[in-house]
C-alpha positions as CSV (number, residue, x, y, z in Angstrom):
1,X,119.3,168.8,-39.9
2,X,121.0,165.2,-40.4
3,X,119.6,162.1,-37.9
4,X,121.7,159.3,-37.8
5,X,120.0,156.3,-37.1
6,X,121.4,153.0,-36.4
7,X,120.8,149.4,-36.5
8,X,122.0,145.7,-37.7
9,X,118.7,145.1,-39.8
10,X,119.2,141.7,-39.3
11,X,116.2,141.9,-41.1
12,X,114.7,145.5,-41.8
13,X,111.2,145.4,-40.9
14,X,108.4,147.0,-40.5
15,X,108.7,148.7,-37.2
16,X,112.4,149.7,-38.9
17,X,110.0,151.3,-41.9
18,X,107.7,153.4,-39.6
19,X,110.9,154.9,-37.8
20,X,112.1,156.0,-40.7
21,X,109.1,157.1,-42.0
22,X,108.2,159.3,-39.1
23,X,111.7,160.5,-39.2
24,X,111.6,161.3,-43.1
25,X,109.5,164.2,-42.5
26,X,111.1,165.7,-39.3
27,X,115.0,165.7,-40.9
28,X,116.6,167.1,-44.3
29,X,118.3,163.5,-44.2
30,X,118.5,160.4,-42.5
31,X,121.7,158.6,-42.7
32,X,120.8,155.0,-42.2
33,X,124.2,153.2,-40.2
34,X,124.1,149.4,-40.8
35,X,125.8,148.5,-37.6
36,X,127.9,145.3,-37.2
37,X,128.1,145.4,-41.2
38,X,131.2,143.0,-41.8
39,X,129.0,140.1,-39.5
40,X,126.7,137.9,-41.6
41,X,126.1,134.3,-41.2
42,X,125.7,133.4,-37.7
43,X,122.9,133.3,-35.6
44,X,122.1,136.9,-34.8
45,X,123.4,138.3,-38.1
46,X,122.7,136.0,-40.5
47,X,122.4,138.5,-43.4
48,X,125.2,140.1,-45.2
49,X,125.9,143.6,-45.7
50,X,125.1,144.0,-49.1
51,X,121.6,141.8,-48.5
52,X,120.8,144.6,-45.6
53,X,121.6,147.6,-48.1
54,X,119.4,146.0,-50.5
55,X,116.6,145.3,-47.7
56,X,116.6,149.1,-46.9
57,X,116.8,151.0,-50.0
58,X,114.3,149.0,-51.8
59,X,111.9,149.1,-48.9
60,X,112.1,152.6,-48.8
61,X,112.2,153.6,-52.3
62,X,109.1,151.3,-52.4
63,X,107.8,153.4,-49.6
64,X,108.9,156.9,-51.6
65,X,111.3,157.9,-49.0
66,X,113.9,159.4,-50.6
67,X,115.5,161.8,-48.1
68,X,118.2,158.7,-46.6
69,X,121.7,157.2,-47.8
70,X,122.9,154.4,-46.0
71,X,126.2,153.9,-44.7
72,X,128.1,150.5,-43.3
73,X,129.6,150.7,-40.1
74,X,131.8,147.8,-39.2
75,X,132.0,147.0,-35.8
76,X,135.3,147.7,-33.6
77,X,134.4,146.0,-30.8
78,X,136.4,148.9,-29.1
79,X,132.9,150.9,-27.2
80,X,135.4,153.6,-25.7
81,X,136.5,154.1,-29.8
82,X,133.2,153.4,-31.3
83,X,132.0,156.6,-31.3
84,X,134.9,158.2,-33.0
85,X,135.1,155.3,-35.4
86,X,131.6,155.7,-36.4
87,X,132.3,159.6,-36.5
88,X,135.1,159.3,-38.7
89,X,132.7,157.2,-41.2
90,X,130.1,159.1,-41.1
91,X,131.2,163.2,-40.6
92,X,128.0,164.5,-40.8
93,X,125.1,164.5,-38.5
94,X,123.2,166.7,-36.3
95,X,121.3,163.8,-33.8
96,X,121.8,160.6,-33.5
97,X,118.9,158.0,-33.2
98,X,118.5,155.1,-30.9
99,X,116.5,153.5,-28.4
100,X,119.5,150.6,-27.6
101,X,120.6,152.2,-24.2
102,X,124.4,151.3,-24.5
103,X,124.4,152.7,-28.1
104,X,122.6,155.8,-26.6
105,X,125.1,156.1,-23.5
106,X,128.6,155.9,-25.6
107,X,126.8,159.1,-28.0
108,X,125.8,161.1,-24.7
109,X,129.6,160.3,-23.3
110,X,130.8,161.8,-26.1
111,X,128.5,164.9,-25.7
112,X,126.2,164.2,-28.8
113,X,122.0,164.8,-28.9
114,X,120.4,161.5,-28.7
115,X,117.2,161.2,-29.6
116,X,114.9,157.6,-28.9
117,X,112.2,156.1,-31.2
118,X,108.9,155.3,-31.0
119,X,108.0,151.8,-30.2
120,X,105.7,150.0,-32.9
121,X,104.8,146.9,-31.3
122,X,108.4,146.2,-30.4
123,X,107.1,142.6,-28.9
124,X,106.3,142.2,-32.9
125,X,108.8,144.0,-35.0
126,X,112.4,142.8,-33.5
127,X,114.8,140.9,-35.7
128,X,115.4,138.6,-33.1
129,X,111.7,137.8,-32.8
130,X,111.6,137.6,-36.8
131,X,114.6,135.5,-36.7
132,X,112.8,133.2,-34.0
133,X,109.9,133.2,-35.9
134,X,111.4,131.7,-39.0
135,X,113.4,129.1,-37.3
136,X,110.2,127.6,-35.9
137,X,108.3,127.9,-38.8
138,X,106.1,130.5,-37.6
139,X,104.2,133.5,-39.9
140,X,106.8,136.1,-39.8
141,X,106.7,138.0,-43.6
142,X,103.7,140.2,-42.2
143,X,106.6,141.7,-40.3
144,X,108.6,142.8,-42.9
145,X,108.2,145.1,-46.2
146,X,107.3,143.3,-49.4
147,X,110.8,144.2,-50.4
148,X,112.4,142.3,-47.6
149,X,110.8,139.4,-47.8
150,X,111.7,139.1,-51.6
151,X,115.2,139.2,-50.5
152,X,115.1,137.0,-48.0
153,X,113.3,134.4,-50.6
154,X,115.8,135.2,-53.2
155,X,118.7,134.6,-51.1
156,X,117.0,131.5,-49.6
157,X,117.4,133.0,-46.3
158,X,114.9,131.5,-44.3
159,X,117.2,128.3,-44.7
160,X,120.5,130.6,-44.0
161,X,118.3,131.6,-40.6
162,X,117.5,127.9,-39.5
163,X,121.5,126.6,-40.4
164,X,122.8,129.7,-38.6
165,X,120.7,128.7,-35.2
166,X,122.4,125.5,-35.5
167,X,125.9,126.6,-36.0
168,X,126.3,125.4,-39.5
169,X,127.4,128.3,-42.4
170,X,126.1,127.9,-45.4
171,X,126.3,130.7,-47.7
């Protein structure tokens, strides 16, 4: 069986990691949707698509996970479409899996299975409370895989982060 699991990744963290590790060993494949994938630079999505690709396969390949691919999904802003548009993407899955409820009600509309997560320390291992984190110069990089947190230091986004909260784009 395929699970399709979405998210922005905006970044890929740890709580992120132990989903897909717990669902590495319960599916033949995880396809791995990066949601909202043409958004990067502002506030909420301050990392590009290709910078969230990285994030994910090198964490996991660090992590030996092997059983994924990961596919962009550019948003539509279109929810009654979504669906369709993301099926059209991506043709092949069995279950999709998500704990946001409004991602969860447009797959159950449409007659899909919908499976949630468990939470690991959701409080802890959000983006936006990474994001928040490294805007007030708090300790965030615990949150994150070692892979992530390269990327983020490569692509000096910890600056990217604190110039996207105050509206300016640099990039």
């Amino acid at each position: 069986m395929k699970a399709l699991y979405i998210g922005r990744f905006q970044p890929f963290h740890n709580g992120h990691l132990l989903v897909v590790q717990s669902l590495s060993t319960k599916y033949d494949e995880i396809i791995i949707g990066i949601g909202s994938s043409q958004d990067r630079g502002t506030a909420e999505n301050p990392f590009s698509e290709e910078e969230r690709v990285q994030m994910v396969t090198r964490s996991l390949d660090a992590a030996g996970i092997h059983n994924y691919r990961v596919v962009p999904i550019p948003d539509i802003h279109d929810p009654p479409r979504w669906v369709a548009h993301v099926r059209a993407i991506v043709p092949d899955f069995d279950v999709t899996i998500a704990n946001n409820p409004f991602t969860r009600s447009l797959f159950m509309e449409k007659g899909y299975p919908v499976e949630g997560t468990p939470s690991f320390e959701r409080s802890r291992f959000s983006g936006k409370e990474i994001r928040r984190r490294i805007r007030h110069d708090a300790p965030w990089d615990d949150l994150v895989p070692v892979a992530v947190r390269e990327i983020i230091q490569d692509v000096d986004g910890v600056q990217r982060v604190k110039n996207s909260a105050r509206g300016t784009k640099k990039h």
